[in-house]
N, CA and C atoms of all chains as a GROMACS GRO file, in nm:
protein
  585
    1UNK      N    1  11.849  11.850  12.055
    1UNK     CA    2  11.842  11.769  11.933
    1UNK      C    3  11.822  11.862  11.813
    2UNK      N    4  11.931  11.823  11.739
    2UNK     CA    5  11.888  11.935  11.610
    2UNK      C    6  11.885  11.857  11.481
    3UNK      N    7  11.754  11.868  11.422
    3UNK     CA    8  11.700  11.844  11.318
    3UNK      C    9  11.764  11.933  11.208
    4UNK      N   10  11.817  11.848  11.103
    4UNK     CA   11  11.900  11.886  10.969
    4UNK      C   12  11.745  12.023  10.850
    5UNK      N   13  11.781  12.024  10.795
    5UNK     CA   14  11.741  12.161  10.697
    5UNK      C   15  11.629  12.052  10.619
    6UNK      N   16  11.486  12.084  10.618
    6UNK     CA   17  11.412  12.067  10.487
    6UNK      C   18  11.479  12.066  10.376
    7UNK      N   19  11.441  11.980  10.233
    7UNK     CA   20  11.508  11.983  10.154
    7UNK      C   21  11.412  11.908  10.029
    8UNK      N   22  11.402  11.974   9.876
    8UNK     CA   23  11.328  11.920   9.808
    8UNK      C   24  11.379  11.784   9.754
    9UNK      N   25  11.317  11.674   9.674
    9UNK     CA   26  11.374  11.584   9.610
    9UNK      C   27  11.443  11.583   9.508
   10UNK      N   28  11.546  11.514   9.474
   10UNK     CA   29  11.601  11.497   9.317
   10UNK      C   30  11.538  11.468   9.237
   11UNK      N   31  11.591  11.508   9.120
   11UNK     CA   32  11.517  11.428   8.988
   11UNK      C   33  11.540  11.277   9.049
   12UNK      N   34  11.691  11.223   9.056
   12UNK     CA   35  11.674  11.082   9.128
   12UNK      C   36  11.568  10.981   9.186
   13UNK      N   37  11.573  11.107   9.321
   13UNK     CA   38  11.454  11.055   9.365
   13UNK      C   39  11.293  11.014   9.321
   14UNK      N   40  11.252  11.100   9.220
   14UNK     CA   41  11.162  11.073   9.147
   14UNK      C   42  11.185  10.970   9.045
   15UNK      N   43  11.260  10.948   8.970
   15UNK     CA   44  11.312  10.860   8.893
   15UNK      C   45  11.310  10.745   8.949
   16UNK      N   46  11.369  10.690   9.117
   16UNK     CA   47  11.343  10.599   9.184
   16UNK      C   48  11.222  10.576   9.232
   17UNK      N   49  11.132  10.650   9.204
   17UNK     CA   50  10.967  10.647   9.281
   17UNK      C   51  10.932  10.588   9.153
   18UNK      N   52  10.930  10.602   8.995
   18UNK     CA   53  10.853  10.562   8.918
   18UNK      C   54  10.934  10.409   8.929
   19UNK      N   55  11.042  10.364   8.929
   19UNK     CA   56  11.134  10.214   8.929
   19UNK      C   57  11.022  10.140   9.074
   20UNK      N   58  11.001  10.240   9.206
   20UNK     CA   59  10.907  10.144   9.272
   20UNK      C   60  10.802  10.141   9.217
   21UNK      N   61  10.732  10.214   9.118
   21UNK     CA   62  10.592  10.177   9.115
   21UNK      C   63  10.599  10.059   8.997
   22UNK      N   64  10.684  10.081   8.930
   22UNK     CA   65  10.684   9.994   8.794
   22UNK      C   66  10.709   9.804   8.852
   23UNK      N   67  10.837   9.825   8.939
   23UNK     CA   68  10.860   9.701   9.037
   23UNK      C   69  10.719   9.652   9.112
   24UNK      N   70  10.686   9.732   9.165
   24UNK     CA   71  10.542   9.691   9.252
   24UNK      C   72  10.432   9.662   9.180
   25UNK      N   73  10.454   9.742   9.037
   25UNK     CA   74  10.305   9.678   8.946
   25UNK      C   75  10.353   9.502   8.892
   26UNK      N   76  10.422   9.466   8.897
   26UNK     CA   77  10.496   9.370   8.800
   26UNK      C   78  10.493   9.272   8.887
   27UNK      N   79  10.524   9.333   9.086
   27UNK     CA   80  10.504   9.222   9.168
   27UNK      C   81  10.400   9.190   9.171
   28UNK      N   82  10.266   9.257   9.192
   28UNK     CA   83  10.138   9.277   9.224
   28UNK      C   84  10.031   9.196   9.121
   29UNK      N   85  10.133   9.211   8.971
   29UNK     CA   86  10.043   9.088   8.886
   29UNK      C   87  10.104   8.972   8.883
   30UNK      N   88  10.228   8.912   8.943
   30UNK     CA   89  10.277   8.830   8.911
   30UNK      C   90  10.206   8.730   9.080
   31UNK      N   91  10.214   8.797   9.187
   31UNK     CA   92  10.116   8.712   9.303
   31UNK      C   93   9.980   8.747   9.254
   32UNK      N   94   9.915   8.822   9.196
   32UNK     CA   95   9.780   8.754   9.156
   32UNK      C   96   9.793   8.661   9.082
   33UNK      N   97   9.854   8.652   9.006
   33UNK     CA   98   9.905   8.508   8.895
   33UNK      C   99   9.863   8.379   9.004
   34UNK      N  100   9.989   8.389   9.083
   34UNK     CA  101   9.995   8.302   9.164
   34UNK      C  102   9.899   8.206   9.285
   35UNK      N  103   9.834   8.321   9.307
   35UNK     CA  104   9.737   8.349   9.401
   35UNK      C  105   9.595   8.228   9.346
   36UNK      N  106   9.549   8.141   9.470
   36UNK     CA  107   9.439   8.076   9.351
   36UNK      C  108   9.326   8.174   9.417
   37UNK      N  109   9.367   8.318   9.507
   37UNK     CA  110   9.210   8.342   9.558
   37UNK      C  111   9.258   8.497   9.447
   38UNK      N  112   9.336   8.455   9.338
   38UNK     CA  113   9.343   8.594   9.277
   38UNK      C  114   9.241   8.666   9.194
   39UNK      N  115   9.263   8.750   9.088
   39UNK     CA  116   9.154   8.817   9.051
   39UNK      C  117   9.156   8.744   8.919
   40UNK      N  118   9.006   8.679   8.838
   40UNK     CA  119   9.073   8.605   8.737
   40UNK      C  120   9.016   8.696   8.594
   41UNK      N  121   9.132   8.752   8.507
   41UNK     CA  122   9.185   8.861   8.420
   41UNK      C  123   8.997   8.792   8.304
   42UNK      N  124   9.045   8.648   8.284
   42UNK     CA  125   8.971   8.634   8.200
   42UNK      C  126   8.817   8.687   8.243
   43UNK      N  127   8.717   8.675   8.369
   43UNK     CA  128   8.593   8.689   8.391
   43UNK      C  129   8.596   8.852   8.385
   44UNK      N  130   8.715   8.858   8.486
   44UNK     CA  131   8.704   9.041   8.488
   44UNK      C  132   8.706   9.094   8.372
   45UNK      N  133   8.768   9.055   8.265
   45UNK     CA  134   8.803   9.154   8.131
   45UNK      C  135   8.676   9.070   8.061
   46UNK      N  136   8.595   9.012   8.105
   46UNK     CA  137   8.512   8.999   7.990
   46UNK      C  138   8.546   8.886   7.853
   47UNK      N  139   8.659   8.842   7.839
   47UNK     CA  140   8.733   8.789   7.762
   47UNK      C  141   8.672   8.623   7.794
   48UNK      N  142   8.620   8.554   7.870
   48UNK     CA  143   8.598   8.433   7.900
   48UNK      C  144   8.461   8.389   7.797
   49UNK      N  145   8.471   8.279   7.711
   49UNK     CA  146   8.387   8.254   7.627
   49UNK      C  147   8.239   8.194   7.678
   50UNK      N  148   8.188   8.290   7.606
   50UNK     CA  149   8.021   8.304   7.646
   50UNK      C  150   7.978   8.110   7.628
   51UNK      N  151   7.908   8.067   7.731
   51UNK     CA  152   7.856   7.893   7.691
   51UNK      C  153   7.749   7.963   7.617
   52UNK      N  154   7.653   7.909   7.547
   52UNK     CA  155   7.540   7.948   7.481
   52UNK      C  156   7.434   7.806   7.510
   53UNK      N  157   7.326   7.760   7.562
   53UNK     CA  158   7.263   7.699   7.563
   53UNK      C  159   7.180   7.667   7.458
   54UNK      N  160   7.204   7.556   7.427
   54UNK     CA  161   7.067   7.506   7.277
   54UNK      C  162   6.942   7.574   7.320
   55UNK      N  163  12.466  10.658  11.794
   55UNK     CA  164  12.340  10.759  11.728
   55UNK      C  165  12.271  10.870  11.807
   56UNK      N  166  12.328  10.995  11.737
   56UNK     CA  167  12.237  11.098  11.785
   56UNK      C  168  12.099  11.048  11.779
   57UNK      N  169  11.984  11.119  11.888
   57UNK     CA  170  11.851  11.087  11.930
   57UNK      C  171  11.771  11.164  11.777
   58UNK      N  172  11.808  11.219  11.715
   58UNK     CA  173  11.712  11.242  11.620
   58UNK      C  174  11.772  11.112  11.488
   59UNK      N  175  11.892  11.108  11.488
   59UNK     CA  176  11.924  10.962  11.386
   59UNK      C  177  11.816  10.809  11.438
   60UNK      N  178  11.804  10.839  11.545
   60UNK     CA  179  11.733  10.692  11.614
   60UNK      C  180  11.554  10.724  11.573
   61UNK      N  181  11.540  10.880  11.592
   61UNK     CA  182  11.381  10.893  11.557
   61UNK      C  183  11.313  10.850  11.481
   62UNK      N  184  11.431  10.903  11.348
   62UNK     CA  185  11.460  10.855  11.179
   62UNK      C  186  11.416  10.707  11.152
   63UNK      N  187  11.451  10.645  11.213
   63UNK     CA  188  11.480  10.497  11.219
   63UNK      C  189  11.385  10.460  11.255
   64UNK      N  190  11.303  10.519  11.379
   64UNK     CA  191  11.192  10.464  11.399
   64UNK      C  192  11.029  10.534  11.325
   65UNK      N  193  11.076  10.605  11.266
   65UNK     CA  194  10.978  10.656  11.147
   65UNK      C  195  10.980  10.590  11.033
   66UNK      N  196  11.068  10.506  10.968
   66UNK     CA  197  11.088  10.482  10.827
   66UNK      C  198  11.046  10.326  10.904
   67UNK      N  199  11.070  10.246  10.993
   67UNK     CA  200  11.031  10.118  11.088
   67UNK      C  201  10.875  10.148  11.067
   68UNK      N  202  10.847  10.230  11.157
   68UNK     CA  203  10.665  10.266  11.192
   68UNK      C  204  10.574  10.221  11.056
   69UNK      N  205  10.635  10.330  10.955
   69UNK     CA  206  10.552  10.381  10.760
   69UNK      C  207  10.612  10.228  10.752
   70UNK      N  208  10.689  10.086  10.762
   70UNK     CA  209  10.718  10.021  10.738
   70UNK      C  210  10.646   9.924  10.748
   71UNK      N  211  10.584   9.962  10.869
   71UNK     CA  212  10.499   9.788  10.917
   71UNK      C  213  10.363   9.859  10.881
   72UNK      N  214  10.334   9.992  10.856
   72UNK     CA  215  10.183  10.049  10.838
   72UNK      C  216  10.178   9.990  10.679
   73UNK      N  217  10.246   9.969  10.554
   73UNK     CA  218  10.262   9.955  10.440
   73UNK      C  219  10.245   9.846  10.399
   74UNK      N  220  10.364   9.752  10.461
   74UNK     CA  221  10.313   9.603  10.466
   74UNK      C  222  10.259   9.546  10.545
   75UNK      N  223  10.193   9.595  10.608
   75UNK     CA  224  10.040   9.565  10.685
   75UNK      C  225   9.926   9.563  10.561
   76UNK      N  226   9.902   9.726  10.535
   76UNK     CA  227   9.827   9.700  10.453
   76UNK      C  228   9.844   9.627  10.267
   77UNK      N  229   9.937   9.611  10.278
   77UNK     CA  230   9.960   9.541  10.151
   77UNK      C  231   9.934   9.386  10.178
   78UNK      N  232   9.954   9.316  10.252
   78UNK     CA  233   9.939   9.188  10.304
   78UNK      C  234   9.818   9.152  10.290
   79UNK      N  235   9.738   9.250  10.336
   79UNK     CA  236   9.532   9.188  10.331
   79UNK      C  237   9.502   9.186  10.236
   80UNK      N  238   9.586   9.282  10.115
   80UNK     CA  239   9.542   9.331   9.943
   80UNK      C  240   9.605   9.179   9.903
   81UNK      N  241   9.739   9.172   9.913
   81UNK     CA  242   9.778   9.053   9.871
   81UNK      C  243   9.684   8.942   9.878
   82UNK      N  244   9.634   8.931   9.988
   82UNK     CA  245   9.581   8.744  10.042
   82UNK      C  246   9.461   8.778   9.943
   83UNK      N  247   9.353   8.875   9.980
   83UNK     CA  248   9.246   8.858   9.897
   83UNK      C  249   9.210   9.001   9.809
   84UNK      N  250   9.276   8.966   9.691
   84UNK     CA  251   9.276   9.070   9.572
   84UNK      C  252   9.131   9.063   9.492
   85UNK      N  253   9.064   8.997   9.519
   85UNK     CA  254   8.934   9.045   9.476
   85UNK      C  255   8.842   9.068   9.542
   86UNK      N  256   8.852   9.059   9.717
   86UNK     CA  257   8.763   9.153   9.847
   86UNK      C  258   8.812   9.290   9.812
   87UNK      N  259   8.947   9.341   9.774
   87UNK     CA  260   9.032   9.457   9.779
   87UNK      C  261   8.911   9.521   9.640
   88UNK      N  262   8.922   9.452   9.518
   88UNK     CA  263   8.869   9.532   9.391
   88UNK      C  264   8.712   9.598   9.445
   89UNK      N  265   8.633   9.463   9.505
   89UNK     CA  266   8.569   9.518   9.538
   89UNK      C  267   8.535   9.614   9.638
   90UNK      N  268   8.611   9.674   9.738
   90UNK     CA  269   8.618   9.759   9.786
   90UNK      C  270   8.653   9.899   9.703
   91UNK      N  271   8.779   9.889   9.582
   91UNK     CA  272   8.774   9.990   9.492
   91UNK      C  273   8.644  10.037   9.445
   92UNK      N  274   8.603   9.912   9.372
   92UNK     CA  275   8.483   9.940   9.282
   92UNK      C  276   8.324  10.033   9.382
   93UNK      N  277   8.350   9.993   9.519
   93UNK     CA  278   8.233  10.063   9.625
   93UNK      C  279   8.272  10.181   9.602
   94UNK      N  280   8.344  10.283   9.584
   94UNK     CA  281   8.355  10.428   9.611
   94UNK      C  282   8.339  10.450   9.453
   95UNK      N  283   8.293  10.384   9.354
   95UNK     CA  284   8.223  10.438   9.215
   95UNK      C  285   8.301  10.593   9.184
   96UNK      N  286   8.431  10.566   9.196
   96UNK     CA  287   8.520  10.674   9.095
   96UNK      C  288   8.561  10.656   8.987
   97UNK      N  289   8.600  10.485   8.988
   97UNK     CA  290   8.700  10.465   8.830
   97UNK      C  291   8.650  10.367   8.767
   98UNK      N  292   8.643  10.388   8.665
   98UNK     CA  293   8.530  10.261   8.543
   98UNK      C  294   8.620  10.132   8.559
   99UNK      N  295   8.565  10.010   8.474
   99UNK     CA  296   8.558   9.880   8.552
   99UNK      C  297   8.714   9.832   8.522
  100UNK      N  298   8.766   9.879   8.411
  100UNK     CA  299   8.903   9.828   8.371
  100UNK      C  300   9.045   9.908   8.473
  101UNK      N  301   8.960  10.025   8.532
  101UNK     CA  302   9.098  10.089   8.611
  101UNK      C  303   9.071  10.029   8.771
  102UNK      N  304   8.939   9.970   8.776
  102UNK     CA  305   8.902   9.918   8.975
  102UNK      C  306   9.013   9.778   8.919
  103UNK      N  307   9.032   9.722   8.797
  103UNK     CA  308   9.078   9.622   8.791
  103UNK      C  309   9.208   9.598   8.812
  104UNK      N  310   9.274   9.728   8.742
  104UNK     CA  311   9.399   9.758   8.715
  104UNK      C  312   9.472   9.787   8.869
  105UNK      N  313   9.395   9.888   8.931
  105UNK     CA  314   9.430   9.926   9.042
  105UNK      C  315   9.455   9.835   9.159
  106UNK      N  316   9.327   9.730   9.152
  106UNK     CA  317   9.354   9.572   9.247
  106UNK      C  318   9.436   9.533   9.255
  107UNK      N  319   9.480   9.512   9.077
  107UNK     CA  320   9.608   9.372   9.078
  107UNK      C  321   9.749   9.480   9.122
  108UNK      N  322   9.774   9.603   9.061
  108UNK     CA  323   9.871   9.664   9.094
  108UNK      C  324   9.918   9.741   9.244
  109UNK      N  325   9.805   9.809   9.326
  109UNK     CA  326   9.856   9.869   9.421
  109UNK      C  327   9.866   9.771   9.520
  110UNK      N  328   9.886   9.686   9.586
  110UNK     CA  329   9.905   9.588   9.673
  110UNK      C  330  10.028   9.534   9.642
  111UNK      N  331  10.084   9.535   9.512
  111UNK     CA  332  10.227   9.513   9.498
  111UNK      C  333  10.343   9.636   9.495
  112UNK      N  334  10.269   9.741   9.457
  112UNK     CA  335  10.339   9.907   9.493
  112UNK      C  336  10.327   9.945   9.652
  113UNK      N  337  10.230   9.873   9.699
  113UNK     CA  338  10.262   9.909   9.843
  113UNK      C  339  10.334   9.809   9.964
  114UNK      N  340  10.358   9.665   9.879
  114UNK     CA  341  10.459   9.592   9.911
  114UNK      C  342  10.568   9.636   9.881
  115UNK      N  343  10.594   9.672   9.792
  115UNK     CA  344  10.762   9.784   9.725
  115UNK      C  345  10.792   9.825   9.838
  116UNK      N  346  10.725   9.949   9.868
  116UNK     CA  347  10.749  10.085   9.899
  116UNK      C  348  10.763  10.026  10.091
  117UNK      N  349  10.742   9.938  10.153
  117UNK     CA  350  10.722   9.916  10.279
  117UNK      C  351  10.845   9.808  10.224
  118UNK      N  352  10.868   9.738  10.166
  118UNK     CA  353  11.043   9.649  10.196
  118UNK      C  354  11.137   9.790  10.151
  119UNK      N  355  11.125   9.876  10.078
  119UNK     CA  356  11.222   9.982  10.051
  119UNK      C  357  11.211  10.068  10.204
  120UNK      N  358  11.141  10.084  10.271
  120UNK     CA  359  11.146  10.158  10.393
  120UNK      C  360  11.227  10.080  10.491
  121UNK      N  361  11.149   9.897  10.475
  121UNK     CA  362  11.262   9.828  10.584
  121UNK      C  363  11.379   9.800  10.553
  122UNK      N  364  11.426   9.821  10.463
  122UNK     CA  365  11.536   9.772  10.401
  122UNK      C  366  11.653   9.885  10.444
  123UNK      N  367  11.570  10.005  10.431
  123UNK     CA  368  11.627  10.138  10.447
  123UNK      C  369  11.732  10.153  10.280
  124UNK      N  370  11.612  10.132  10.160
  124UNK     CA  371  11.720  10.153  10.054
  124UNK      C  372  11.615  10.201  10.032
  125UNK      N  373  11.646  10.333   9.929
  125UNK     CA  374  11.558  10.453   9.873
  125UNK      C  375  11.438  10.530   9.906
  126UNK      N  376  11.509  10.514  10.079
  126UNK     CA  377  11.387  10.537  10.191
  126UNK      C  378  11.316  10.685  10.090
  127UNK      N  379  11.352  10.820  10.047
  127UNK     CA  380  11.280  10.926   9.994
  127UNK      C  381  11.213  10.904   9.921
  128UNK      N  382  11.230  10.805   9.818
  128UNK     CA  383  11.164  10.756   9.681
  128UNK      C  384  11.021  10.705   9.780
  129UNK      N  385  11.061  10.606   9.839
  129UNK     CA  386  10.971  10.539   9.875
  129UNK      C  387  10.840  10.619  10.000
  130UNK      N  388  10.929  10.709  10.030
  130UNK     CA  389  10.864  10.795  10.165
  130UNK      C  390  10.762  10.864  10.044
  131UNK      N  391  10.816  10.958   9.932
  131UNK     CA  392  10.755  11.027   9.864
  131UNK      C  393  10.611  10.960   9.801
  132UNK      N  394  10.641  10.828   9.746
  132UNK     CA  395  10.553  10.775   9.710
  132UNK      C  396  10.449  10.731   9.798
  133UNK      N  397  10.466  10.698   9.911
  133UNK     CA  398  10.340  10.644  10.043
  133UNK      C  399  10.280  10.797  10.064
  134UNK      N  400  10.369  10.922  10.066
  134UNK     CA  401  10.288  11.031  10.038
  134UNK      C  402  10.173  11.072   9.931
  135UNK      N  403  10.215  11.038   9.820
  135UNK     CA  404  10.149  11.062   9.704
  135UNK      C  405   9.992  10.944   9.730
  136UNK      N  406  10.032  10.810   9.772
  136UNK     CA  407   9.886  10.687   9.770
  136UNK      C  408   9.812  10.749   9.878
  137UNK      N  409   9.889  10.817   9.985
  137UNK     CA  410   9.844  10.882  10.061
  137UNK      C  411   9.715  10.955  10.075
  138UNK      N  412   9.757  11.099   9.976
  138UNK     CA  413   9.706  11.202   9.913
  138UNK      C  414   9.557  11.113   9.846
  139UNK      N  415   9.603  11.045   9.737
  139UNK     CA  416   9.459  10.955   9.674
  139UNK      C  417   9.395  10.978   9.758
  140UNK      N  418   9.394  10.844   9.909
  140UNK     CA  419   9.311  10.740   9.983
  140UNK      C  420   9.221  10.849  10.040
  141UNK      N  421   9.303  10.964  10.052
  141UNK     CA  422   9.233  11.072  10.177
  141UNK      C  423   9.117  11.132  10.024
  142UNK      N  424   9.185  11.173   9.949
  142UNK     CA  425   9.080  11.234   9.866
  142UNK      C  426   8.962  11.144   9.794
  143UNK      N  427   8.997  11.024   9.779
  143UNK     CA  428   8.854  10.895   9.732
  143UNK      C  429   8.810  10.895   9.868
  144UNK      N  430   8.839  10.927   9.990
  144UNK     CA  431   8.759  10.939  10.103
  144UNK      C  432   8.699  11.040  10.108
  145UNK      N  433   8.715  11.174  10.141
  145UNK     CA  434   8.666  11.275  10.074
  145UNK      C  435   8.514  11.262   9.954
  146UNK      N  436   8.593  11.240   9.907
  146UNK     CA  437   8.482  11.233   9.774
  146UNK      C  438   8.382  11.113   9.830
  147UNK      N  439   8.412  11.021   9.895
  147UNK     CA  440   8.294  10.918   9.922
  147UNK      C  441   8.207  11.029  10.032
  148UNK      N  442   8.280  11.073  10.112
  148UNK     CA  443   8.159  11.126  10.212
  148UNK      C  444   8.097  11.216  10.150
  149UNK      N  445   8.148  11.336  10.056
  149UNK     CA  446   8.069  11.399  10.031
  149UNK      C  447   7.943  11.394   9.933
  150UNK      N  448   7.978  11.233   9.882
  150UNK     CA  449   7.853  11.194   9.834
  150UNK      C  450   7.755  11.096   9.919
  151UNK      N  451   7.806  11.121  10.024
  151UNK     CA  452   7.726  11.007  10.139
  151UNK      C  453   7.731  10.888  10.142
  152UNK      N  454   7.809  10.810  10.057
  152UNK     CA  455   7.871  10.688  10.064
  152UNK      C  456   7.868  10.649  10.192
  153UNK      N  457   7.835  10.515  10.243
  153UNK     CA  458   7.846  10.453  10.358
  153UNK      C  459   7.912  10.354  10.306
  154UNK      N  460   8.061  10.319  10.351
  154UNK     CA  461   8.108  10.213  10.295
  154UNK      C  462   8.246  10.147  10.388
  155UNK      N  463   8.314  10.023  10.303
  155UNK     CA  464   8.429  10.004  10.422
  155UNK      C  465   8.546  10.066  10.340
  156UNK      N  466   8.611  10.143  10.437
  156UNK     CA  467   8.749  10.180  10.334
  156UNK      C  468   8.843  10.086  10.247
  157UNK      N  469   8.864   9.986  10.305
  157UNK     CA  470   8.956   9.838  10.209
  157UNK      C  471   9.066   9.903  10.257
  158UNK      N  472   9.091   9.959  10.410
  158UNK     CA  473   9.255  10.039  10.406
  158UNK      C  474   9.308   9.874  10.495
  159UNK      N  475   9.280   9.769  10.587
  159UNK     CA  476   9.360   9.729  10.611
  159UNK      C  477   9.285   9.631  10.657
  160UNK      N  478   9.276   9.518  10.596
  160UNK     CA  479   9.196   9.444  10.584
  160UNK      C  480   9.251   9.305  10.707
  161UNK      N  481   9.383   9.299  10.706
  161UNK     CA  482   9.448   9.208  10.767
  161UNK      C  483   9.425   9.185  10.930
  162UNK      N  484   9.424   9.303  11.017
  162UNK     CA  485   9.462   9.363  11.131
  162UNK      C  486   9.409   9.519  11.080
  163UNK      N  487   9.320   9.551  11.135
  163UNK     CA  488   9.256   9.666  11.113
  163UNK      C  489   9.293   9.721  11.200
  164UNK      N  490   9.365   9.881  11.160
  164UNK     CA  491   9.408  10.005  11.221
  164UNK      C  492   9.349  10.159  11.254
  165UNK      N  493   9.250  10.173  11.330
  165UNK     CA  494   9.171  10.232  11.365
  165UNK      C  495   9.002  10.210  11.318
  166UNK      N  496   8.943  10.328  11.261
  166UNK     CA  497   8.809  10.273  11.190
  166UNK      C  498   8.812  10.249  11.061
  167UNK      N  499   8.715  10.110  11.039
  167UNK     CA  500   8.702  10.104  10.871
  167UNK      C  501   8.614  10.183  10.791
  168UNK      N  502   8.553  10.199  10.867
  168UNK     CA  503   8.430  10.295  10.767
  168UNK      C  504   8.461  10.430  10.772
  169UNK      N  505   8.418  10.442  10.580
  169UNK     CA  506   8.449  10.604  10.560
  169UNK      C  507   8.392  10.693  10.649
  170UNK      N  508   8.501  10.842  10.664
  170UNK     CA  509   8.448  10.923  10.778
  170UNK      C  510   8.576  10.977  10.790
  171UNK      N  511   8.542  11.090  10.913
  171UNK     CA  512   8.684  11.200  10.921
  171UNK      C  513   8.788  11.116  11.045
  172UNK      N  514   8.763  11.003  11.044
  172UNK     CA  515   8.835  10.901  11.105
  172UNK      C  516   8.902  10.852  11.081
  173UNK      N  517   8.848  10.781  10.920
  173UNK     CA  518   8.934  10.702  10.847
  173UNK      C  519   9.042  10.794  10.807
  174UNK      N  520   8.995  10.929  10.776
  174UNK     CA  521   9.106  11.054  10.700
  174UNK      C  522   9.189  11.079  10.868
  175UNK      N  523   9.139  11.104  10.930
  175UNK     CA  524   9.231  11.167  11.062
  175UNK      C  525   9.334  11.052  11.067
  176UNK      N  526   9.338  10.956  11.057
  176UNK     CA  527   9.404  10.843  11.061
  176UNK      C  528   9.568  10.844  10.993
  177UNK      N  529   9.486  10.853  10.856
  177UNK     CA  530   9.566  10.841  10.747
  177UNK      C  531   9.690  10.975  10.735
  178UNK      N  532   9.598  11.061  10.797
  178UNK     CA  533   9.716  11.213  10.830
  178UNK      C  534   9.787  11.186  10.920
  179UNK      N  535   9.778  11.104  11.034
  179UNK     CA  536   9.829  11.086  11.086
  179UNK      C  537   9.946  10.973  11.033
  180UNK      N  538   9.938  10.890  10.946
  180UNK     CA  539  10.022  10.854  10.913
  180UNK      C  540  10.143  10.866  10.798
  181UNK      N  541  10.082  11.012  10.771
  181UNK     CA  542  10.151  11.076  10.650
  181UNK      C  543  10.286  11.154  10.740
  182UNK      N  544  10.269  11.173  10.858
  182UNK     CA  545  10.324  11.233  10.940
  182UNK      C  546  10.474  11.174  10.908
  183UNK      N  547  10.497  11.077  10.934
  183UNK     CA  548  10.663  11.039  10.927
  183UNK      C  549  10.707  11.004  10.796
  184UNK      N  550  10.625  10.999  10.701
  184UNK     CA  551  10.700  10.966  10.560
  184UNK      C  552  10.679  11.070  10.509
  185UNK      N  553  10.644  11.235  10.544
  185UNK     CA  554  10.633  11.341  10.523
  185UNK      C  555  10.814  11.380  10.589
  186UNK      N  556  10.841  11.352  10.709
  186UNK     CA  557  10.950  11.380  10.773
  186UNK      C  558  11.030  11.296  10.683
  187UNK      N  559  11.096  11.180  10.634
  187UNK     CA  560  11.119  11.109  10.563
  187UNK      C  561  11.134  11.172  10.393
  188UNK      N  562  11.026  11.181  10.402
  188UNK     CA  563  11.041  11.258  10.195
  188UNK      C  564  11.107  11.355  10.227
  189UNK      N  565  11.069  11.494  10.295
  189UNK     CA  566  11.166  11.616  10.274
  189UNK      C  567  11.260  11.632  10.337
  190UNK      N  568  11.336  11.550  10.412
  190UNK     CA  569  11.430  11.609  10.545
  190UNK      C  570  11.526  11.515  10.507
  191UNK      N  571  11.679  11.534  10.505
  191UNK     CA  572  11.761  11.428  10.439
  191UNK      C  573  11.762  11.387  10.623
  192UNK      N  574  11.851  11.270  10.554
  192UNK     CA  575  11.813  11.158  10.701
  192UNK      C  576  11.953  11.230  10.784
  193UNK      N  577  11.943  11.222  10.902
  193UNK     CA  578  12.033  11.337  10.988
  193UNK      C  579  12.178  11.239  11.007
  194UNK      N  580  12.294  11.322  11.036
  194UNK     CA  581  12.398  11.240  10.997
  194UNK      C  582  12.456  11.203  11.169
  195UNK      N  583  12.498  11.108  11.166
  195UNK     CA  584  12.584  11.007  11.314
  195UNK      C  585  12.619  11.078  11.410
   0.00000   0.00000   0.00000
């Protein structure tokens, strides 16, 4: 069995690694969206309006 | 198919179901996952956040691009690179004595969860075929 020659990546290939990460970030917020056990943006970021008690 | 074209196949298969394995447990419960980020106290509160909602969908990518067998290098390269991280935030947890659960596979757990040269022996071990995968063009018929 003969195994072909080591070989570095293309620019391509890197170029296609940042298209998966960009695809996978975009999937990854769009099923937390979805998700009702998702992460919710408003508590996490702090952004959810304070109640204030009389 | 020559026997090393079939190996191929079953290396980019293997990094396939190891990927969306672990992307599946991140998926179902994305805020057991943050908090597992947030236990190894490396990245302040807006990047454990960032990192939750995003890597569980980069590691869904990168495991349908392996089964799919479309831009298997891109995708091999990159499970190398999350790779590299997981082992080094492991690293860094033990050497601060962290006792903790890794958050590597929450679904169907694949060897040990708790940090240790277990969880890392593991993970080298699975760098193994998307290492063969990233640098080796895929062998021809």
């Amino acid at each position: 069995m003969s195994l072909p020659k080591p070989s570095l990546p293309s620019r391509r290939d890197w170029a296609w690694l940042l298209a998966l990460v960009l695809i996978g970030s975009a999937a990854g917020l769009l099923s937390n969206t979805l998700n009702p056990r998702g992460i919710n943006l408003s508590i996490a970021f702090g952004w959810a309006p304070v109640e204030r008690t009389p | 198919m020559r026997p090393a074209g079939v190996l191929w196949h079953v290396a980019r298969l293997l990094a396939a179901a190891v990927w969306l394995l672990a992307a599946a447990g991140k998926l179902l419960d994305p805020v057991k996952f943050m908090g597992s980020i947030d236990a190894y106290a490396l990245l302040p509160p807006w990047a454990v956040i960032g990192a939750a909602l995003t890597m569980p969908g980069i590691e869904l990518a990168l495991g349908l691009a392996l089964l799919s067998n479309v831009k298997v290098r891109s995708a091999a390269l990159l499970a190398n690179l999350l790779m590299l991280a997981f082992i080094a935030a492991i690293g860094s947890a033990m050497w601060r004595g962290l006792e903790l659960d890794c958050g590597c596979f929450d679904l169907l757990p694949i060897g040990p969860s708790q940090v240790g040269w277990g969880t890392i022996g593991r993970d080298v071990l699975m760098m193994i075929p998307t290492i063969w995968l990233a640098f080796w063009e895929q062998p021809k018929r």
